[in-house]
Structure formats: C-alpha cells, structure tokens
Backbone as CSV, one residue per row, in Angstrom:
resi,resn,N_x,N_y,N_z,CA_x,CA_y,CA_z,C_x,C_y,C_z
1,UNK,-207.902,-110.861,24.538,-207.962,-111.660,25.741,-208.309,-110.771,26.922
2,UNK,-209.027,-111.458,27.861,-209.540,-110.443,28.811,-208.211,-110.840,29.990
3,UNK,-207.885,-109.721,30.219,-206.986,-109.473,31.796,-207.073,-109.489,32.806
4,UNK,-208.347,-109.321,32.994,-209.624,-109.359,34.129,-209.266,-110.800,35.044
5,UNK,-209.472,-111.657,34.264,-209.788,-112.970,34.358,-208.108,-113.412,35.509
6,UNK,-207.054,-113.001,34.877,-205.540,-113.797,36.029,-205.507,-112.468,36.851
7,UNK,-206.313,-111.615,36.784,-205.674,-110.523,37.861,-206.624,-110.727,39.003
8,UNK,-207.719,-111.087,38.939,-209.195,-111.274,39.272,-208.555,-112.603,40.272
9,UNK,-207.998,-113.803,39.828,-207.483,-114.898,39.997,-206.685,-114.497,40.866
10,UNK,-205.682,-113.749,40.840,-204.397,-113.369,42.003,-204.552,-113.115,43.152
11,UNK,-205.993,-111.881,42.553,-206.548,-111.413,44.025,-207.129,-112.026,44.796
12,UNK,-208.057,-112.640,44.230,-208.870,-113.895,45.280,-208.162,-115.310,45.882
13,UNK,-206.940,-115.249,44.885,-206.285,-116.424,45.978,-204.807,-115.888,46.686
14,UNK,-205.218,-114.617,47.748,-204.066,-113.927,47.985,-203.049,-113.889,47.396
15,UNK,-202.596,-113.634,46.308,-201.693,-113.606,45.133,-201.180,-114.734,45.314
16,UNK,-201.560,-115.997,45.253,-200.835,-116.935,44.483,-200.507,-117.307,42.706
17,UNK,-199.695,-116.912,42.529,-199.411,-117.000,41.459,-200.019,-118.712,40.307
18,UNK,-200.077,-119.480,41.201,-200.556,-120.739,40.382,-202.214,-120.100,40.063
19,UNK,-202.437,-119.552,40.448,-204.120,-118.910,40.304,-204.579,-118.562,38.800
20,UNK,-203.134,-117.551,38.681,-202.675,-116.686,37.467,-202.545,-117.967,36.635
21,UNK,-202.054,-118.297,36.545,-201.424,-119.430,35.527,-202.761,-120.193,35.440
22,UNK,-203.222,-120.828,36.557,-204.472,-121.552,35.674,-205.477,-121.187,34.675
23,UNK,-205.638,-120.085,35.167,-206.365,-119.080,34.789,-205.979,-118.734,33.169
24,UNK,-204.985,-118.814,33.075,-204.464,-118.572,31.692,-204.612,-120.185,31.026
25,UNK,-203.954,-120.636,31.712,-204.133,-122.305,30.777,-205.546,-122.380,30.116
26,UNK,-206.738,-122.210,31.099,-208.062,-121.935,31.020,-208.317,-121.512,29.830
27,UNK,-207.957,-120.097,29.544,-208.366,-119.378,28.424,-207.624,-120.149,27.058
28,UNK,-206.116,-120.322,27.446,-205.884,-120.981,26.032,-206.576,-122.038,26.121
29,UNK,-207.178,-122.771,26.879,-207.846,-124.155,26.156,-209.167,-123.888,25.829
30,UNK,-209.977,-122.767,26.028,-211.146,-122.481,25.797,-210.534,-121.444,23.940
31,UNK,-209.590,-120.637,24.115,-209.324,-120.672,22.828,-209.092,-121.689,21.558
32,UNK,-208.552,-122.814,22.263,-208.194,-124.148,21.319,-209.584,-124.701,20.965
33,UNK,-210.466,-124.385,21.824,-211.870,-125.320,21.837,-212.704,-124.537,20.809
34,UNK,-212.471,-123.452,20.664,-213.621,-122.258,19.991,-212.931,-122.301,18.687
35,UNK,-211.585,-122.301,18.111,-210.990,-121.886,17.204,-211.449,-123.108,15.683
36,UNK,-211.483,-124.297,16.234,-211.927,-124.903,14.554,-213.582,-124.879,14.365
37,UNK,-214.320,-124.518,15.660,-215.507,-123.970,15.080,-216.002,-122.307,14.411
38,UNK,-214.646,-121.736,15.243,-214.823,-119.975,14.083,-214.478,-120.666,12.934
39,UNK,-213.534,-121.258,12.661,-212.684,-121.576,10.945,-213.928,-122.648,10.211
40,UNK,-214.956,-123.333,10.597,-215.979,-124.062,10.109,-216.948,-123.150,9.313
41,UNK,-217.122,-122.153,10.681,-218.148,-120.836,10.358,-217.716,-119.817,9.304
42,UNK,-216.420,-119.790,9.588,-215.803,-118.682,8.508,-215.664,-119.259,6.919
43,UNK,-215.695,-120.469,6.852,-215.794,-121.290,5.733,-217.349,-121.070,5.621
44,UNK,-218.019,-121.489,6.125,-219.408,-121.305,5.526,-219.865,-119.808,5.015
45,UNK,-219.109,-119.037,5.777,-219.205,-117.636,5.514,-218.660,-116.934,4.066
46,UNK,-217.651,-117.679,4.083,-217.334,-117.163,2.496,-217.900,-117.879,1.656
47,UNK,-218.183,-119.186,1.618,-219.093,-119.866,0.585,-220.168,-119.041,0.061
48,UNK,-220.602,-118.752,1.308,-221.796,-118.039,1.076,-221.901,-116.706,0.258
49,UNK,-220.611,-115.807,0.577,-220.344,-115.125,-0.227,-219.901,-115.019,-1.092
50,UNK,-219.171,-115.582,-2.142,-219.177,-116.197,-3.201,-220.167,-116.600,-3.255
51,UNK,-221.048,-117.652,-3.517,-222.216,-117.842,-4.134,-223.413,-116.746,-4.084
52,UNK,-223.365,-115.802,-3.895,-223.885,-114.078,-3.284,-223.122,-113.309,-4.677
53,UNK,-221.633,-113.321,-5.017,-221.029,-112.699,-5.643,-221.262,-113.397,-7.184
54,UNK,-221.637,-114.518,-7.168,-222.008,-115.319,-8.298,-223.038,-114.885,-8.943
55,UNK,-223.618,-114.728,-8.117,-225.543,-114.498,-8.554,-225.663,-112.889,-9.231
56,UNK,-224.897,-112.014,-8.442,-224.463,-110.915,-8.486,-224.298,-110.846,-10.092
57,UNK,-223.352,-111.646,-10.675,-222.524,-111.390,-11.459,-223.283,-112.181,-13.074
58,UNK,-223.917,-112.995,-12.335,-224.892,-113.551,-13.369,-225.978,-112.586,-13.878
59,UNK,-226.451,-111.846,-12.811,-227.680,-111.231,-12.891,-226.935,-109.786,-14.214
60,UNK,-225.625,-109.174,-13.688,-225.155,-108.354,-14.504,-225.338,-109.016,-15.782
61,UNK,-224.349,-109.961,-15.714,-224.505,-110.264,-17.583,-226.147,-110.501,-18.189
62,UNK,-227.260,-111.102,-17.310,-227.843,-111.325,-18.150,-228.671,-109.982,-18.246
63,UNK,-228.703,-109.052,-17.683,-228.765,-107.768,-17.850,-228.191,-106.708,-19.151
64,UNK,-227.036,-107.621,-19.187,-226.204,-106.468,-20.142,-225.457,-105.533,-19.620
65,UNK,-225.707,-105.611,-18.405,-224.646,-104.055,-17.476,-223.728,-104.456,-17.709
C-alpha cells in the first residue's frame, strides 16, 4: 500500500485527519474493486499452466524420456 497517498492527504488539508481516513477508505475500496479480477486472472493463469505442464508431459512420454 502506498503511504504517500494519507500523508499527502493530511498535508494538503492542513492536517485534518478526516483527509487521512478518506484517503484510506479510498484505497480499501479500490482494493475490493481490483481483487476478484486478480483471482479471475490468476485462475486463468494457472489453467494455463497446467495445460503447458500437460503438453510437457505428453510430449515426454511420447518421446520415451
């Protein structure tokens, strides 16, 4: 998480602290928003590898290695 972002926030609204806090709400909801499309991607990602490790493994046997 970047830190930047509620300290950045404090300063520009003469340290009001609600600044900080939005600022954070912010990020967790932009985390909530991003997170079931990494886990979509990361699913496609291992599919993919497995079917990579398949081929792999086919190609050995019909090889004989």
């Amino acid at each position: 998480m970047d830190r930047a972002g509620p300290l950045g926030a404090l300063i520009s609204a003469s340290w009001d602290i609600r600044a900080a806090v939005l600022v954070l709400l912010l990020m967790a909801l932009d985390f909530a928003i991003w997170l079931p499309f990494f886990k979509v991607y990361e699913k496609q990602l291992i599919a993919q590898e497995m079917q990579q490790a398949e081929a792999e493994r086919a190609a050995s046997a019909a090889t004989g290695a």
